[in-house]
Steps between C-alpha positions, in 0.01 A plus 500: 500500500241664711298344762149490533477622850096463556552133315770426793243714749244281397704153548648614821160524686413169346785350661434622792172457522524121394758479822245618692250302392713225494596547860133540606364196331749238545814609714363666827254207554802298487664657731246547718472083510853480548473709858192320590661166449773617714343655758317186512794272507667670830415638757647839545565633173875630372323915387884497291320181353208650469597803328721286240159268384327873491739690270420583182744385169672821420393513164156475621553764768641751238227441253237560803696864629480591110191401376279811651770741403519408169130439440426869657786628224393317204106624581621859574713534159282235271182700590546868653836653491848383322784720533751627258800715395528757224861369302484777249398875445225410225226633739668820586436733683203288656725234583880491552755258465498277855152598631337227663132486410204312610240357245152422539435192372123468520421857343474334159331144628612203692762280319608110599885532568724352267244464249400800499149440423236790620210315674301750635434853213634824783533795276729557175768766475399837425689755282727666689595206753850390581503122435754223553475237197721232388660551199324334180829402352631341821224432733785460786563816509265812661499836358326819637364757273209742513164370342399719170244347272236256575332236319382670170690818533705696186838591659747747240843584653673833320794544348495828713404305822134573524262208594145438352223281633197454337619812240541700831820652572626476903537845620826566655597758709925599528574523895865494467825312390787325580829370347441232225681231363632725233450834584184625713115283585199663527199391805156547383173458683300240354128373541375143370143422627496685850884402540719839537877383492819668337706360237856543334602623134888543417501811261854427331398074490750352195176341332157594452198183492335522188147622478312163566162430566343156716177321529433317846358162449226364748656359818817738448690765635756796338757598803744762462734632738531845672822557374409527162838470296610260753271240502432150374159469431203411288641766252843300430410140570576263173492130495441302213303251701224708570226601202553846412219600620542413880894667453502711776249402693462322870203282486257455801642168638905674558309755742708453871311822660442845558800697676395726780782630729872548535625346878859539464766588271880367446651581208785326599455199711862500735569643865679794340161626366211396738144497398305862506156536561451850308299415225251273722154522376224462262557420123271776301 
């Protein structure tokens, strides 16, 4: 089972804030009448005796040293940035396996955590953008892909690996290549809206997509990945308890946010292979 971390985020700071609270309303007045009544009552005061009527339950203190840290995390990742790590190669050779990347999670409009409900309208995605989404078949579950049609768009995928929009093909352009999964990958250079990124086509793939052809409902996204023959995306998705005609696509409402920059990379997280900062820098 996974956990919903900004659910737990969430109830943590209302914990601790309610300590706080708690403590501020009720408890510290007490104690402050408990050292006045003693101080009253003798006269020298015991400090040690002092100090006991003075200290703070320790559930209360913990939920007070908590509270602002908490509070400043679940503000930071509900409403600017939420970071994340790349567990598959889907987005080569934009993103690797193990790269730690940083999301912006107001680029597309402020969203209620947990909820997920956008309150205040930002910006939508535009083609071309890397977005993190959660999956429409398991909503648990975040996916990163690059964004390819917009509401209204025709999207065709080739048997031959060519991708229309509107009619249009994408011009590619061959910079090089690289050993495949069965033989040898291709890079292209690749431009959607003003985004200029590579992507990755295995030349001797076992199986070749059918020539298929999409319509992008209102409120609804097509993502593919980078790695082209290596991807699970909008191209592949089939679950019989969508309609057909939203198979495939990520609707408006499973948008996390707009992925901007690499920090850190580690492929594999143990002291024999320590983190690399190499590929540090801006998602194009």
């Amino acid at each position: 089972m996974s956990l919903n971390f900004p659910l737990l985020l969430v109830i943590a700071v209302f914990v601790c804030g309610l300590l706080a609270l708690l403590d501020l309303l009720f408890l510290a007045p007490r104690r402050r009448a408990a050292i006045n009544s003693y101080q009253g009552s003798v006269s020298q005061a015991d400090m040690v005796v002092v100090e006991k009527l003075n200290k703070e339950p320790l559930l209360v203190e913990y939920g007070k040293s908590f509270f602002p840290v908490l509070f400043i995390v679940l503000v930071l990742r509900s409403f600017l940035v939420e970071p994340f790590q790349i567990p598959s190669g889907s987005m080569k050779p934009t993103l690797d396996v193990g790269d730690f990347i940083l999301v912006n999670k107001f680029s597309y409009g402020i969203r209620l955590p947990v909820i997920d409900k956008k309150i205040i309208e930002v910006g939508d995605p535009q083609r071309g953008d890397v977005m993190v989404f959660r999956y429409p078949s398991d909503p648990n579950v975040n996916y990163i892909k690059r964004v390819v049609g917009l509401p209204g768009d025709q999207i065709r995928y080739t048997a031959d690996k060519r991708l229309f929009v509107n009619g249009e093909s994408i011009a590619e352009q061959l910079v090089g290549s690289e050993p495949g999964t069965l033989g040898s990958a291709e890079l292209y250079k690749e431009k959607l809206g003003i985004a200029e990124h590579l992507i990755r086509k295995e030349m001797s793939r076992y199986r070749a997509a059918p020539d298929r052809s999409w319509t992008v409902p209102a409120g609804h996204y097509f993502m593919m990945g980078d790695n082209r023959d290596n991807s699970n995306d909008s191209r592949y998705w089939d679950d019989p308890s969508i309609p057909k005609n939203l198979l495939g696509m990520v609707p408006d409402k499973n948008i996390v946010g707009k992925a901007f920059a690499v920090w850190m990379s580690w492929p594999e997280p143990k002291l024999s292979h320590l983190p690399n900062f190499s590929r540090v820098g801006l998602i194009k």
